[in-house]
C-alpha positions as CSV (number, residue, x, y, z in Angstrom):
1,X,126.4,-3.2,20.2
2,X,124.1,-2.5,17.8
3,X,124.1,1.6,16.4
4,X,120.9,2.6,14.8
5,X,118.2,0.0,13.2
6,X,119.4,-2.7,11.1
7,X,116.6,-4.3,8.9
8,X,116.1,-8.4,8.0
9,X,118.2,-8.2,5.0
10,X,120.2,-5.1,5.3
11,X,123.6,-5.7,4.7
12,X,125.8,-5.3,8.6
13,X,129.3,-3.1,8.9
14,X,131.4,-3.4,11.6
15,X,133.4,-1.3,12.9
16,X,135.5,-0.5,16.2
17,X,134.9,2.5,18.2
18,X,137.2,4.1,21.0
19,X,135.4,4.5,23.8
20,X,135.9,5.9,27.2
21,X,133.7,5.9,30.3
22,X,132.5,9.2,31.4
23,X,132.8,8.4,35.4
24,X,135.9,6.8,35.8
25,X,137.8,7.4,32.2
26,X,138.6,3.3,31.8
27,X,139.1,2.2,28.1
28,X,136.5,0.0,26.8
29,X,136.6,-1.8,23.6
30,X,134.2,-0.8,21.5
31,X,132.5,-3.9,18.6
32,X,130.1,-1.7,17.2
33,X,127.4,-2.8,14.2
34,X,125.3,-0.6,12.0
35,X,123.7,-0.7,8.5
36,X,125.1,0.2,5.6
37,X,122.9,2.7,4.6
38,X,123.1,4.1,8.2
39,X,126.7,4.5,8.5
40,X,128.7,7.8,7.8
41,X,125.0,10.0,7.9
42,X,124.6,13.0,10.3
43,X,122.0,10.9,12.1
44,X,125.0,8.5,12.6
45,X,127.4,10.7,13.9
46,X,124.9,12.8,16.2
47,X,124.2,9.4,17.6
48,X,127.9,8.4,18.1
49,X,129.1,11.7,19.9
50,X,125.7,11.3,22.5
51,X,126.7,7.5,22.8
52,X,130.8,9.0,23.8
53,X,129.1,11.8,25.8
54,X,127.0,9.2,28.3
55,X,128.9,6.1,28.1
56,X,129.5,4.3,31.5
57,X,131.3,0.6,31.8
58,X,129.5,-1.8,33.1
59,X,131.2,-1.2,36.3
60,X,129.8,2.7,36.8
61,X,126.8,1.4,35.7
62,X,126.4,-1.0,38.4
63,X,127.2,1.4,41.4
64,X,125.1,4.0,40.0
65,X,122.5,1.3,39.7
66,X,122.7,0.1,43.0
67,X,123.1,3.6,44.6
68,X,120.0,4.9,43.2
69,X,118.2,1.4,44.8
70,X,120.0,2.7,47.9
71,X,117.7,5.9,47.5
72,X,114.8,4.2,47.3
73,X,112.5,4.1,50.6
């Protein structure tokens, strides 16, 4: 997953982050890309700790999805 913009010729970090899902607190690993300018700013970190904050695996994802088509009348 890509972490803020990353321009044509920008040069790429990569970097593992820890995440968790919010719902159901399964461990997800976490290949993470960014710029190098990008990385390590307040911008970046504000952005990481939202991105921790809201994170749902695919799974969560799905039933939420298909609960809120459930919804729908």
């Amino acid at each position: 997953m890509i972490i803020g913009k990353i321009k044509k010729n920008e040069k790429k970090i990569e970097f593992e982050l820890h995440i968790t899902c919010v719902s159901c607190k399964r461990k997800v690993p976490g290949g993470m890309k960014t710029s190098e300018k990008y990385y390590g700013t307040d911008l970046f970190c504000e952005e990481i700790k939202k991105f921790r904050e809201n994170y749902l695996c695919g799974r969560c994802r799905d039933e939420k999805r298909i609960l809120k088509n459930r919804m729908k009348p």
